[in-house]
N, C-alpha and C positions, 0 to 999 in steps of 0.2 A: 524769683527766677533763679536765682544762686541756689538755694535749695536743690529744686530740681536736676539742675547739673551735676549737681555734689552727690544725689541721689544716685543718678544716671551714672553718673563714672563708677560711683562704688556696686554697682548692681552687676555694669560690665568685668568691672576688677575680679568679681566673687564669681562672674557665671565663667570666666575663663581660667579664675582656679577649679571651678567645679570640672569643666572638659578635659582640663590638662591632668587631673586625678584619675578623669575616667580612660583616660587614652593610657596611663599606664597600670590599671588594674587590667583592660582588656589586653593588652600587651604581655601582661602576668599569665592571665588566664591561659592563652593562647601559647605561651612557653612552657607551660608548667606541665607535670605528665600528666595522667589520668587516662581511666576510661570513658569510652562514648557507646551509650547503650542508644539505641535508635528504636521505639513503638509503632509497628505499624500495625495496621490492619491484616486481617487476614486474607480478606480478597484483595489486598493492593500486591499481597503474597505470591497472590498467585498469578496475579497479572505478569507480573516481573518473569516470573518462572513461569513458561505457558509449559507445558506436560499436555502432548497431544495426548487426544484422546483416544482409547483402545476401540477397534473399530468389530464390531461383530460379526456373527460367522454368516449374518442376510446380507453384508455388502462382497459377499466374496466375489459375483460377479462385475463389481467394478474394480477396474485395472487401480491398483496404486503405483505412480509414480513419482520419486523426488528429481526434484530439479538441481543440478548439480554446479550449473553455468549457464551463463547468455550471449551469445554472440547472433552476428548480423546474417538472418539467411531469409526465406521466405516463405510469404503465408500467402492462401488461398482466401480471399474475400468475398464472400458468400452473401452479406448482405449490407446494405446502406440506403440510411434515410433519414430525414429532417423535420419530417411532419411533426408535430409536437402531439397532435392528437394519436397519432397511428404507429409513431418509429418503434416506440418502447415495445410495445406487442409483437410488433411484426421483427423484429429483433428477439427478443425473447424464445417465438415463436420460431426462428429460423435454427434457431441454439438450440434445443429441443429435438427439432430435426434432425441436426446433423450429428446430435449425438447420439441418436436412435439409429439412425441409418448408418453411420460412418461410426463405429466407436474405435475404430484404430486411430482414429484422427483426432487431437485436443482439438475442442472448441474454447473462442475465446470471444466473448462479449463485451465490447466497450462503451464508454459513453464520451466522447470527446466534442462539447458543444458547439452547434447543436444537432449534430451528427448520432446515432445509433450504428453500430456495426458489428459486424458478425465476422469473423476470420477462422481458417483451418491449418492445422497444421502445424509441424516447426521444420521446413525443410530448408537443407543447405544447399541446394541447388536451384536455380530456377525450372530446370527439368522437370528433377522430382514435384515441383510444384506443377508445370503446365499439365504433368503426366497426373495428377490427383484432382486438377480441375477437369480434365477432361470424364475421366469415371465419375467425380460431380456430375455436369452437364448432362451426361448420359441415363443416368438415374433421377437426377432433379429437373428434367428440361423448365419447367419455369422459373428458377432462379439462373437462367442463362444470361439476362441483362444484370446482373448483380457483379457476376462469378469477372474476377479480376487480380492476377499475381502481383503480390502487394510485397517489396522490400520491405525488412520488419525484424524487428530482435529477438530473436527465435531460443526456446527453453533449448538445452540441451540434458537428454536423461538418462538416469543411469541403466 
């Protein structure tokens, strides 16, 4: 049983000189100068670095715009539903619309569960909102139970 002990303590002795060795070669290391070369991949490359992509001369008729800032104004909400078999579609389908029909207007599609929704718009006024739902209403009459002026953090563009 003494053995063991005598074992035991000199095992502990020798593994806490082995730590205390390694605690100050890593303390060495870490002070000492040198270079740091770092390999990565090539697509991790470019992940880091996104480089949009140059866009060709078939999408010239869609508007680019960047977005510069967000502040609180309001959106025209176009569509809303919950069905799990039907929302996704009919969501989909409503954003499609109104981007055919209305292209002055951003469309913006969400999915906040278990909700599907559609919203137009980035306006600072609630005016300007009532005033773009109503040209809605008038040109889409059956999304008139949908169509509802929604406070909403609205793009602001250059």
């Amino acid at each position: 049983m003494s053995k063991i002990k005598i074992l035991t303590a000199a095992a502990l002795i020798c593994g806490a000189s082995v730590s205390a060795l390694a605690e100050v070669s890593i303390v060495k290391s870490i002070e000492a100068s040198g270079n740091v070369t770092v390999d990565q991949p090539e697509a991790l490359a470019r992940l880091i670095v996104h480089t949009p992509v140059a866009q060709s001369s078939d999408d010239s008729e869609t508007p680019h715009r960047t977005v510069s800032a967000t502040r609180t104004g309001y959106r025209v909400q176009v569509f809303d539903d919950n069905n799990p078999r039907t929302a996704r579609a009919g969501a989909e389908a409503a954003n499609s619309r109104m981007a055919a029909e209305f292209p002055h207007m951003r469309s913006y599609l969400s999915f906040n569960s278990p909700y599907w929704r559609v919203k137009v718009g980035d306006f600072r006024t609630r005016a300007e909102a009532e005033a773009a739902m109503a040209e809605i209403r008038q040109a889409m009459p059956h999304l008139a139970p949908y169509l509802r002026v929604m406070r909403d953090k609205i793009n602001i563009n250059d």
